[in-house]
Backbone as XML, in Angstrom:
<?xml version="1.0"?>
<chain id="A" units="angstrom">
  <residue number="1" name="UNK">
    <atom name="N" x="35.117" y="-5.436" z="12.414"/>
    <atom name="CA" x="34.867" y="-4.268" z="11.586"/>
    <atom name="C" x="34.343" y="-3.129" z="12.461"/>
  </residue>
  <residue number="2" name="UNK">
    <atom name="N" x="34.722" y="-1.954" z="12.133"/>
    <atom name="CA" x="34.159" y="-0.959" z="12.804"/>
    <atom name="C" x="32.647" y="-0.294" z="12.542"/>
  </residue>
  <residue number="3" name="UNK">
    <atom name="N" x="32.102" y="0.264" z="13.921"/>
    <atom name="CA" x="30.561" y="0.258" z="13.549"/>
    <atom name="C" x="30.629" y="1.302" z="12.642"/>
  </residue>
  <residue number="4" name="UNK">
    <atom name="N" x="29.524" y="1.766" z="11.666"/>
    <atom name="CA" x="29.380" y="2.951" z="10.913"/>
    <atom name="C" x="28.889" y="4.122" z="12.032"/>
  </residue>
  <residue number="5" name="UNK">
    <atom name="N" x="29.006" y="5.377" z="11.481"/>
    <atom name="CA" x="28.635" y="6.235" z="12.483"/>
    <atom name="C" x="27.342" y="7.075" z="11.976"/>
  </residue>
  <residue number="6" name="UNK">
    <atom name="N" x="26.164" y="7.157" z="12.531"/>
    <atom name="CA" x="25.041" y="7.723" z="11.936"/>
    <atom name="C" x="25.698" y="9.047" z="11.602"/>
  </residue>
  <residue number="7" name="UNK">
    <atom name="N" x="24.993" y="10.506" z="11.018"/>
    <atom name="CA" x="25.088" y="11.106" z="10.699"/>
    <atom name="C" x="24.285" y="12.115" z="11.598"/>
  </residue>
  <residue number="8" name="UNK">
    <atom name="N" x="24.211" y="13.080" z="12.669"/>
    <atom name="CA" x="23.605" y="13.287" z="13.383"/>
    <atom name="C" x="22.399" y="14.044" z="12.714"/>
  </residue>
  <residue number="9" name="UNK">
    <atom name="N" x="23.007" y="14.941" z="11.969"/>
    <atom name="CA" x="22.378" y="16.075" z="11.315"/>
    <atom name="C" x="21.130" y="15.423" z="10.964"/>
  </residue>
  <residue number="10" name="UNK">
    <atom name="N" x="21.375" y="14.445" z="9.872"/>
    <atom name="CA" x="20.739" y="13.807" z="9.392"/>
    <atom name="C" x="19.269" y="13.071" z="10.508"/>
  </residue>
  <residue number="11" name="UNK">
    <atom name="N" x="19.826" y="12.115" z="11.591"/>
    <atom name="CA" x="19.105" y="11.593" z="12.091"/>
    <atom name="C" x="17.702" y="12.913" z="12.809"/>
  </residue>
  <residue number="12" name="UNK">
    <atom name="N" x="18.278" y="14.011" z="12.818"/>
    <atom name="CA" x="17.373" y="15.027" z="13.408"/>
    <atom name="C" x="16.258" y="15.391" z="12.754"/>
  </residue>
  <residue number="13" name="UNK">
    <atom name="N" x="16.692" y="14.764" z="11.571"/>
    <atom name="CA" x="15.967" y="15.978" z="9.907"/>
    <atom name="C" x="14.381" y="14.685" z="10.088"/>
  </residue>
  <residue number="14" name="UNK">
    <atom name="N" x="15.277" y="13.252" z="9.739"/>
    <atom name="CA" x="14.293" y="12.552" z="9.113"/>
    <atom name="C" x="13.805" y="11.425" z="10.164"/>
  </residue>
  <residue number="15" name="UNK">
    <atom name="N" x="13.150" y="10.700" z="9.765"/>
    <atom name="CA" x="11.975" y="9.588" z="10.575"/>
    <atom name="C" x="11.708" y="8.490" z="9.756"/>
  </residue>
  <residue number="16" name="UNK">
    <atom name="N" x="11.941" y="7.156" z="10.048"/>
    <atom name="CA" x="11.513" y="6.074" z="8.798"/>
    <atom name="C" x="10.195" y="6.253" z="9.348"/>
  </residue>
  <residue number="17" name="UNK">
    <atom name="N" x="9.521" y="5.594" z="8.052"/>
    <atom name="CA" x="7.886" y="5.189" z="8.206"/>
    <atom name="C" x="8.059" y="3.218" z="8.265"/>
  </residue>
  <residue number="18" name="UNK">
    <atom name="N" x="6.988" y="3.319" z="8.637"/>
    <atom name="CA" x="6.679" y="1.957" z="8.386"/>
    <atom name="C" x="7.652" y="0.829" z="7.528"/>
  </residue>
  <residue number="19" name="UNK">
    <atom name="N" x="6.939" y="0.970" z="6.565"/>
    <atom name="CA" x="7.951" y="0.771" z="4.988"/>
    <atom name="C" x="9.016" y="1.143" z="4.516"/>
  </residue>
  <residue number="20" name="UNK">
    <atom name="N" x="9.854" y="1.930" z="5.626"/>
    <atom name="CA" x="11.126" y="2.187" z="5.440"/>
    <atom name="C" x="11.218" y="3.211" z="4.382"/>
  </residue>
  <residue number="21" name="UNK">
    <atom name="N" x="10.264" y="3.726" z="4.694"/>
    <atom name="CA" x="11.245" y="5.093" z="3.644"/>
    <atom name="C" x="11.055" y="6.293" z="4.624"/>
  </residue>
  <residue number="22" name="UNK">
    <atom name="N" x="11.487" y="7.054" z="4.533"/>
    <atom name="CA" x="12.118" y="8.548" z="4.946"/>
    <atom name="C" x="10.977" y="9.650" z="4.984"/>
  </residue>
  <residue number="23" name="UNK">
    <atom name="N" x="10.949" y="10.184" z="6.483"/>
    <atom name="CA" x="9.975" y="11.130" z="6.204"/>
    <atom name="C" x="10.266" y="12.635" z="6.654"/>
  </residue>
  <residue number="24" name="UNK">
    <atom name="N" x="10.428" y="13.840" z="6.439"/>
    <atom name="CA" x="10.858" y="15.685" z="6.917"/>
    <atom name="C" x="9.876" y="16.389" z="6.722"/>
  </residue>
  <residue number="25" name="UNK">
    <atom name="N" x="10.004" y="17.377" z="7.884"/>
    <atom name="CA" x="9.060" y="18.244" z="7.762"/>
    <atom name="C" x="9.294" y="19.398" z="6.444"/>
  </residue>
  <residue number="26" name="UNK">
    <atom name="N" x="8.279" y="19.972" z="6.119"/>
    <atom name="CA" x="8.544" y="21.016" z="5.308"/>
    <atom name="C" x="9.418" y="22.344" z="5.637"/>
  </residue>
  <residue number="27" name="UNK">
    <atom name="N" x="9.954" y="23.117" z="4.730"/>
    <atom name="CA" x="10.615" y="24.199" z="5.022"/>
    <atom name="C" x="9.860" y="25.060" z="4.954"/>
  </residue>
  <residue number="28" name="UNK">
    <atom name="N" x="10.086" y="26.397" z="5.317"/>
    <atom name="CA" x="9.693" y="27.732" z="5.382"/>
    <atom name="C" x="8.718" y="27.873" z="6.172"/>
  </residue>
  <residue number="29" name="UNK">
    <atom name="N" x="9.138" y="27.673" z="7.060"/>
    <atom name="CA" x="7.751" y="27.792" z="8.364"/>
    <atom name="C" x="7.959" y="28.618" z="9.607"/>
  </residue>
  <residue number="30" name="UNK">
    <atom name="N" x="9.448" y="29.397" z="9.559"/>
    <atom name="CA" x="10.293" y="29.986" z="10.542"/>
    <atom name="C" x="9.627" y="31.132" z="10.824"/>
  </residue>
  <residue number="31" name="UNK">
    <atom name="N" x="10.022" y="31.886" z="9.650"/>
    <atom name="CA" x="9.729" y="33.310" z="9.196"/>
    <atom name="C" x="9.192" y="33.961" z="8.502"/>
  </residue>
  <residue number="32" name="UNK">
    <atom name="N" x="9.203" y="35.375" z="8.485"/>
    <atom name="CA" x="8.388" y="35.614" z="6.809"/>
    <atom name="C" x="7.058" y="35.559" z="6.703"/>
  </residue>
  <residue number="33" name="UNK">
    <atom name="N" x="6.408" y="35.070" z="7.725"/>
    <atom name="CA" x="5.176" y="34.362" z="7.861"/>
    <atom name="C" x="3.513" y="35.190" z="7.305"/>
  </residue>
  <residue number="34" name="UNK">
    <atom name="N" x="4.175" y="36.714" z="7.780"/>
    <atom name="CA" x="2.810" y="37.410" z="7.269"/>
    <atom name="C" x="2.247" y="37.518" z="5.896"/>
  </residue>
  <residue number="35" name="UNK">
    <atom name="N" x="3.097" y="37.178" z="4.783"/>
    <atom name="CA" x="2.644" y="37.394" z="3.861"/>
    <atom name="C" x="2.127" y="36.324" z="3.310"/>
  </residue>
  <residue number="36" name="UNK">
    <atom name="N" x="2.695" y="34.978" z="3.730"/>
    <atom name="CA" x="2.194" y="33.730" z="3.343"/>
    <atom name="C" x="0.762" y="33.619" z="3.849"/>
  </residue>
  <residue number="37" name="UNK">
    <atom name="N" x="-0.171" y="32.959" z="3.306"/>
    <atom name="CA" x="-1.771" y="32.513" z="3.532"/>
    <atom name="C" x="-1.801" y="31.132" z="4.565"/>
  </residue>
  <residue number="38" name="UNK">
    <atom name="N" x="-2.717" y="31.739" z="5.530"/>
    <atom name="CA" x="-3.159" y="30.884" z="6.240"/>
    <atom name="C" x="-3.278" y="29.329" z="5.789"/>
  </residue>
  <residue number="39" name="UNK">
    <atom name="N" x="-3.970" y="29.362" z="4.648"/>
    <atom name="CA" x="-3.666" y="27.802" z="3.950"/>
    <atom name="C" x="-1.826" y="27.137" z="3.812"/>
  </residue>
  <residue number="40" name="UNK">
    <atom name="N" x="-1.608" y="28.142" z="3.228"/>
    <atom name="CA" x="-0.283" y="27.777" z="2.810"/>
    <atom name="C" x="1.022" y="28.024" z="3.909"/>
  </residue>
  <residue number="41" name="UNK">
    <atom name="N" x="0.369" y="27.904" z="5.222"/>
    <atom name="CA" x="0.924" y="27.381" z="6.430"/>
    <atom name="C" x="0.393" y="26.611" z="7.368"/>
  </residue>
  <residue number="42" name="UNK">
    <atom name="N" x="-0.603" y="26.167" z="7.017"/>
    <atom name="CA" x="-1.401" y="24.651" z="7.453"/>
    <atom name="C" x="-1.107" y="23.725" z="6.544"/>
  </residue>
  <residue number="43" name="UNK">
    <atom name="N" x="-0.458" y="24.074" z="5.660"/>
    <atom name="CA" x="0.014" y="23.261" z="4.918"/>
    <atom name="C" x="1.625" y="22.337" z="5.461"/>
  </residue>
  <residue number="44" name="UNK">
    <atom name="N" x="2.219" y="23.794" z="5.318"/>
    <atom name="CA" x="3.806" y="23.746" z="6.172"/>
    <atom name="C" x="3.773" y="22.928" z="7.118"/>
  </residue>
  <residue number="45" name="UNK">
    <atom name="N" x="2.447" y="22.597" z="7.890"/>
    <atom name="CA" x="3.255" y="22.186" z="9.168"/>
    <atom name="C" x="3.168" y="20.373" z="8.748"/>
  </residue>
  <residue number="46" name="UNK">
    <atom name="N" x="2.143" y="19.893" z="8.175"/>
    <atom name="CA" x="2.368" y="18.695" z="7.387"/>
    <atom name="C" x="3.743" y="18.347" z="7.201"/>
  </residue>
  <residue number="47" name="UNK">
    <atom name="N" x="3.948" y="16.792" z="7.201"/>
    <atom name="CA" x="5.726" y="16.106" z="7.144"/>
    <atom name="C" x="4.856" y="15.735" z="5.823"/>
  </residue>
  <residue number="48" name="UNK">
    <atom name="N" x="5.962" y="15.109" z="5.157"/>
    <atom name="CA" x="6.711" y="14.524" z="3.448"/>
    <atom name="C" x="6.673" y="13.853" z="3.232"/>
  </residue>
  <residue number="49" name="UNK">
    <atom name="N" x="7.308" y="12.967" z="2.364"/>
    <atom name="CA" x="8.667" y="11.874" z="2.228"/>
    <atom name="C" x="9.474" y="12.341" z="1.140"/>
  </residue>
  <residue number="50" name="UNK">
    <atom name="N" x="10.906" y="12.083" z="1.731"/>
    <atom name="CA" x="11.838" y="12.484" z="1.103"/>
    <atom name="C" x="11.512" y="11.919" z="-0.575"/>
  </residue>
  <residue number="51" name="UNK">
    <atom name="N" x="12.133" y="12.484" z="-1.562"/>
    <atom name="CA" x="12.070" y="12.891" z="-3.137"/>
    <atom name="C" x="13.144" y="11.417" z="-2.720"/>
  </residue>
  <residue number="52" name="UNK">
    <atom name="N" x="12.306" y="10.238" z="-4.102"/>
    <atom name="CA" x="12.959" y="9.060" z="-4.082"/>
    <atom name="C" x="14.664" y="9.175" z="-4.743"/>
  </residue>
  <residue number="53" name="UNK">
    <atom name="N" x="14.853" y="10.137" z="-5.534"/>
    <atom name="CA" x="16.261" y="10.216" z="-6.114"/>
    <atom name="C" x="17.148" y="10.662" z="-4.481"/>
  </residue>
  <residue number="54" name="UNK">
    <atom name="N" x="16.910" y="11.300" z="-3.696"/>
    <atom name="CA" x="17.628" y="11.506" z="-3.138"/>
    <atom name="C" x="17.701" y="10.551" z="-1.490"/>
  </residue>
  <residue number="55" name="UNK">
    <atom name="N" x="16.652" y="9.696" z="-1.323"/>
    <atom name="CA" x="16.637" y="8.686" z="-0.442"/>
    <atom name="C" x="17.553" y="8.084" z="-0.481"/>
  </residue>
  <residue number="56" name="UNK">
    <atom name="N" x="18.465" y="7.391" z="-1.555"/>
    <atom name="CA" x="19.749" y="6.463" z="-1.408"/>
    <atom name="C" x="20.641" y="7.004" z="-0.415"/>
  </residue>
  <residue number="57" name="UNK">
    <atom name="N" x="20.550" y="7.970" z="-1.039"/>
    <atom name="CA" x="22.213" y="9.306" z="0.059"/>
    <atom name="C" x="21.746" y="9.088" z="1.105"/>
  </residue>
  <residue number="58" name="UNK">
    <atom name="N" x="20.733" y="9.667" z="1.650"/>
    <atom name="CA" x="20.365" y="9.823" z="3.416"/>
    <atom name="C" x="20.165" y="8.585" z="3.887"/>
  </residue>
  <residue number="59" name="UNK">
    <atom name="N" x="20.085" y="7.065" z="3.071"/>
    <atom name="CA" x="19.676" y="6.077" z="3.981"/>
    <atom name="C" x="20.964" y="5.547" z="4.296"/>
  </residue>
  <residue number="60" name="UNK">
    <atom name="N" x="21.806" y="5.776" z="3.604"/>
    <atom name="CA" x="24.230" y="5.858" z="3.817"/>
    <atom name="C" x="23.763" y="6.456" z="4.827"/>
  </residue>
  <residue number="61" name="UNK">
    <atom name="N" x="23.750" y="7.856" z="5.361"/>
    <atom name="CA" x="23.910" y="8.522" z="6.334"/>
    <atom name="C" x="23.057" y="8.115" z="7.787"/>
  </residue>
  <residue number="62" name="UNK">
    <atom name="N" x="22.289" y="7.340" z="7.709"/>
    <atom name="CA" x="21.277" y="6.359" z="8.500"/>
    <atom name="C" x="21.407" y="5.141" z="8.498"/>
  </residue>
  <residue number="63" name="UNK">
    <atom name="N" x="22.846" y="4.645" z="8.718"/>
    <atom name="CA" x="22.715" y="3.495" z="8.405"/>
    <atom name="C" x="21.728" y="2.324" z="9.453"/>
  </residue>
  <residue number="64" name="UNK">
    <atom name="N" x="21.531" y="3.109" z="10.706"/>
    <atom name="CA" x="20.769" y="1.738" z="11.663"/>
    <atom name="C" x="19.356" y="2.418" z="11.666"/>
  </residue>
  <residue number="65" name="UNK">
    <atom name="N" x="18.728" y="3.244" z="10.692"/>
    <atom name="CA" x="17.282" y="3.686" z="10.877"/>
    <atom name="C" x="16.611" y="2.493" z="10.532"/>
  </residue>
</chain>
């Protein structure tokens, strides 16, 4: 059988934890930045875990994470 092929994009985005689930950093942290509050970009730089409805899809696209 042929191997599956990770998904690169994907492998860049996310990180298993421990327990196998999925972890990304937050968005909006690029730009834009002056108007946002100091809190609410110490916040940004904090990682996640991916929203459980959408973990099935990305762990297809990961298949050897």
């Amino acid at each position: 059988m042929v191997k599956m092929k990770t998904h690169r994009a994907a492998a860049k985005r996310f990180k298993a934890t421990g327990t196998g689930k999925l972890k990304r950093m937050k968005a909006n942290k690029s730009h834009i930045l002056e108007k946002k509050s100091p809190k609410r970009k110490r916040n940004l730089r904090k990682s996640t875990l991916i929203d459980k409805t959408k973990e099935k899809n990305y762990k297809k696209a990961l298949p050897y994470l």
